[in-house]
C-alpha positions in Angstrom: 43.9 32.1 -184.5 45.2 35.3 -183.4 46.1 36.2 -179.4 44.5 39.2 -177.9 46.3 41.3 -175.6 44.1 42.1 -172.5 45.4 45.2 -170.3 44.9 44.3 -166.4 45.8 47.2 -163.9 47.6 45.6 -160.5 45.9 47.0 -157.3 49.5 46.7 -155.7 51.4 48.0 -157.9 49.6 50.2 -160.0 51.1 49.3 -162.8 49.1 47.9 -166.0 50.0 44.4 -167.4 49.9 43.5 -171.2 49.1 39.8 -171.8 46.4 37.1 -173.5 43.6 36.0 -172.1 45.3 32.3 -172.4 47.6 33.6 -169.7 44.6 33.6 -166.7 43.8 29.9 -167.1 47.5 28.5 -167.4 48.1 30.5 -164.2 45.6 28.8 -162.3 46.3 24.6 -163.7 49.8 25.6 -162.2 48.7 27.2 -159.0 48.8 25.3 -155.3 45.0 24.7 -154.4 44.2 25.7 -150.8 43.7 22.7 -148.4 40.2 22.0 -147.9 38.0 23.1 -145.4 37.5 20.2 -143.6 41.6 19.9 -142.7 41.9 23.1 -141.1 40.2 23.1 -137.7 37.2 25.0 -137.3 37.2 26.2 -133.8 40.9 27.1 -133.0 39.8 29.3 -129.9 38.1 26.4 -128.5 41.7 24.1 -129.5 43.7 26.1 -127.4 40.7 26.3 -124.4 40.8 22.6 -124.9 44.5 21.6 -125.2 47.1 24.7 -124.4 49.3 24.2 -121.4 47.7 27.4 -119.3 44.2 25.0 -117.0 42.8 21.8 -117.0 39.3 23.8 -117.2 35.9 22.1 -115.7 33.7 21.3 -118.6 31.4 24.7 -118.9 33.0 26.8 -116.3 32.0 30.1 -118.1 28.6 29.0 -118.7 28.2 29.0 -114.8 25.3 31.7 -113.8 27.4 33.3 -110.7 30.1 34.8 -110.9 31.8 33.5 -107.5 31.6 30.2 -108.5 33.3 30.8 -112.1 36.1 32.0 -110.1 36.4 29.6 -107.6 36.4 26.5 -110.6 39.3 28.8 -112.0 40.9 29.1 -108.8 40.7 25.4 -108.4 41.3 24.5 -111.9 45.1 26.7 -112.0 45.9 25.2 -108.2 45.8 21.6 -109.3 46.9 21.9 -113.1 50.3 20.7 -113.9 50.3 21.7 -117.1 50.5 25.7 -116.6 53.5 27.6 -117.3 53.1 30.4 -114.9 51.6 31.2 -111.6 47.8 30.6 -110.8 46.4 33.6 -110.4 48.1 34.4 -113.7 46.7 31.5 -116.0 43.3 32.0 -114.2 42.4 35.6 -115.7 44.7 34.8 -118.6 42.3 32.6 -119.8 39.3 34.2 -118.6 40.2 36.9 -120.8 41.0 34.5 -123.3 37.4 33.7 -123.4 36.2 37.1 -123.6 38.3 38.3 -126.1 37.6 35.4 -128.3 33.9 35.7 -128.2 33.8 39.0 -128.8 30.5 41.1 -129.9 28.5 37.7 -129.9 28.9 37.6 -126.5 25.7 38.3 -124.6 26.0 41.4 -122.7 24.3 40.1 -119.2 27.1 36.9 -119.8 30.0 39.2 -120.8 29.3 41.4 -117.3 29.0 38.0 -115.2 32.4 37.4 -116.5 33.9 40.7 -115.7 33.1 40.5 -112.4 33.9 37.6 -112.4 37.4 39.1 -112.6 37.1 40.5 -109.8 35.7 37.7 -107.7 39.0 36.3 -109.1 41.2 38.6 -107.8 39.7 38.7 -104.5 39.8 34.9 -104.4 43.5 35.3 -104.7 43.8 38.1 -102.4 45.4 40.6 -105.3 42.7 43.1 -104.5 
């Protein structure tokens, strides 16, 4: 049986590749699968919220409808962690805006505003304002 030669133009590159069609399916028996889905975690943002060294957080502080009580848990929260690295008023709106950032454009509006003034309840809290 005679080999065909298939021409395949790289994307990269640019350059076009002479070889046989054999070629595609050796590539892939000797190729490194990817792990599956179910080893990687699926929620990394919530991890970190979970287990990073910055709070000890109260279990749904952001869900909390005012915005002076959000930042009074974070106050609390980065006063009586031991596990933060830097000040309190730091790890507070460091992962306040951790939050935010990580829910992005599926964060309700009227939920992202309570957080951003939230902010600034936070700042006032700690007298930075």
């Amino acid at each position: 049986m005679a080999r065909v030669r298939k021409t395949t133009h790289s994307r990269k590159t640019g350059v076009r590749k002479t070889g046989t069609r054999n070629t595609a399916r050796r590539r892939a028996s000797t190729t490194r699968k990817t792990p599956s889905r179910r080893t990687a975690p699926k929620r990394w943002s919530q991890r970190v919220t979970r287990e990073s060294d910055a709070l000890d957080l109260e279990r749904g502080v952001f869900k909390l409808k005012d915005p002076r009580k959000i930042a009074a848990s974070l106050k609390r929260s980065a006063e009586h962690s031991s596990r933060r690295k830097t000040g309190a008023y730091r790890s507070a709106l460091s992962m306040l805006t951790f939050y935010i950032n990580r829910a992005g454009k599926t964060l309700p509006k009227t939920q992202r505003a309570r957080l951003e003034r939230a902010k600034v309840e936070l700042r006032r809290a700690f007298g930075k304002e």
